[in-house]
N, C-alpha and C positions, 0 to 999 in steps of 0.2 A: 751918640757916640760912634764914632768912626773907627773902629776896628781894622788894622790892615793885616792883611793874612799872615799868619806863621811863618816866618820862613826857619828852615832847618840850619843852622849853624854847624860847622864842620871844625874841626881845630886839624892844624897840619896833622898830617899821618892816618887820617881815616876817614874812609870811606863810607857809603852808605851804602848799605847791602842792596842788592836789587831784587824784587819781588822776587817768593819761590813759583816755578811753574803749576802750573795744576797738572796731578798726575792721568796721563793718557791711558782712558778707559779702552781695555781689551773691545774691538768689533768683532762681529760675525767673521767667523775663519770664513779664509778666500784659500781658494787651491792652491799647491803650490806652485810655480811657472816651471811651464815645461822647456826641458833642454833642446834646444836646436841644433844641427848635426852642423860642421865646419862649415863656410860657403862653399869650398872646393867640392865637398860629398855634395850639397843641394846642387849646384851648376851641374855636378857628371849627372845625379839623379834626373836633375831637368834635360840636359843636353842630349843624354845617351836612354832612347829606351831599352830595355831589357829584350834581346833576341831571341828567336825562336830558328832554329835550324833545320833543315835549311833555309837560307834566305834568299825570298823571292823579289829581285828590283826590276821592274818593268820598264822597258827602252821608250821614253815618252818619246824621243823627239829623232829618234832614226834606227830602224832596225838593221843588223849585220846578217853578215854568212858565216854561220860556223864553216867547221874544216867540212862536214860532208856536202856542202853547196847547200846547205838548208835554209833558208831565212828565219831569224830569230828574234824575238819583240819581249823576250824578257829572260833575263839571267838567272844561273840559280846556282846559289853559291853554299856547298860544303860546308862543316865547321873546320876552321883550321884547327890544324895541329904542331906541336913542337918542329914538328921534322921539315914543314911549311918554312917556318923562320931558320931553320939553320941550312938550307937548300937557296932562300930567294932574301935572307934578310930580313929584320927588322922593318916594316915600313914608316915606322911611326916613332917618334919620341920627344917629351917634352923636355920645355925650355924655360928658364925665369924670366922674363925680360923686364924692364928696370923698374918698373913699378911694384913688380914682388909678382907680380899673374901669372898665372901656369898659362904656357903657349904650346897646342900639338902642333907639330912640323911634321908632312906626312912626306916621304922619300919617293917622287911620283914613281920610279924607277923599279923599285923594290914591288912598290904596289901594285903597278902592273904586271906583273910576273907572276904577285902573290893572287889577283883575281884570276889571270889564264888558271892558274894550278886549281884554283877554289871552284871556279867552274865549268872546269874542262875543253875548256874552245882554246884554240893555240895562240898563246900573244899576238902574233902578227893579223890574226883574226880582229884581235880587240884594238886593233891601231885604229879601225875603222867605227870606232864609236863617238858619237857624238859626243863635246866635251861637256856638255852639262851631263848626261846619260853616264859618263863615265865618274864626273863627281858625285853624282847620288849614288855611284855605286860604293865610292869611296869613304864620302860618310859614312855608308850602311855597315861597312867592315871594319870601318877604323877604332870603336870603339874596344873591340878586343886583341889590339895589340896594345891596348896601353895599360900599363901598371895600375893594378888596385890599389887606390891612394887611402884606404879604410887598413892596409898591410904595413 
């Protein structure tokens, strides 16, 4: 005898239920995941180390004359203070530019002014700085003009 399988028969208007799942057995607790801080906090965290004052940046690539004719091979720059920015300016301030990314735009003008004052040698002094020597000075100060974006 030739038997041909069952088939299930439907009448309009119903459905055949579909299988109940099998209930998922509790595993071993896993910790809970930890929070990660904005990217903006991790990039300043990565970007800007935590300073130590005074700060000491060393002239790699040409040293000057301060004002007493001395020859100089490394700077040594002050903490600023309020009275710094309301004397020589803001040197620093960010910007959104169209992708949404914070941009610091640093005021060269301002900043020179603000490292004569921070380190005591007369601006005209620091015209004669070489310009990478002068931007590693400027990284090295820049990060505290700028706004705590954790505020």
């Amino acid at each position: 005898m030739n038997e041909a399988p069952k088939r299930t028969q439907f009448k309009e208007g119903f459905v055949e239920e579909p299988p109940k799942p099998e209930p998922v057995k509790p595993q071993a607790s896993a910790p809970p995941p930890q929070m990660l801080d904005s990217p903006a906090a991790e990039e300043q965290a990565t970007t800007l180390p935590e300073e130590r004052w005074p700060i000491v940046v060393q002239l790699r690539h040409k040293p000057i004359k301060n004002d007493r004719g001395e020859t100089v091979h490394e700077l040594t720059f002050r903490e600023p203070r309020g009275g710094d920015i309301n004397r020589y300016g803001n040197p620093t301030r960010l910007i959104q530019d169209q992708e949404g990314q914070l941009q610091v735009i640093v005021d060269e003008r301002k900043m020179h002014y603000i490292m004569a004052a921070l380190c005591g040698i007369m601006a005209p002094m620091l015209d004669a700085l070489d310009p990478r020597d002068w931007n590693n000075c400027c990284y090295r100060l820049r990060g505290f003009f700028l706004p705590d974006l954790g505020a």
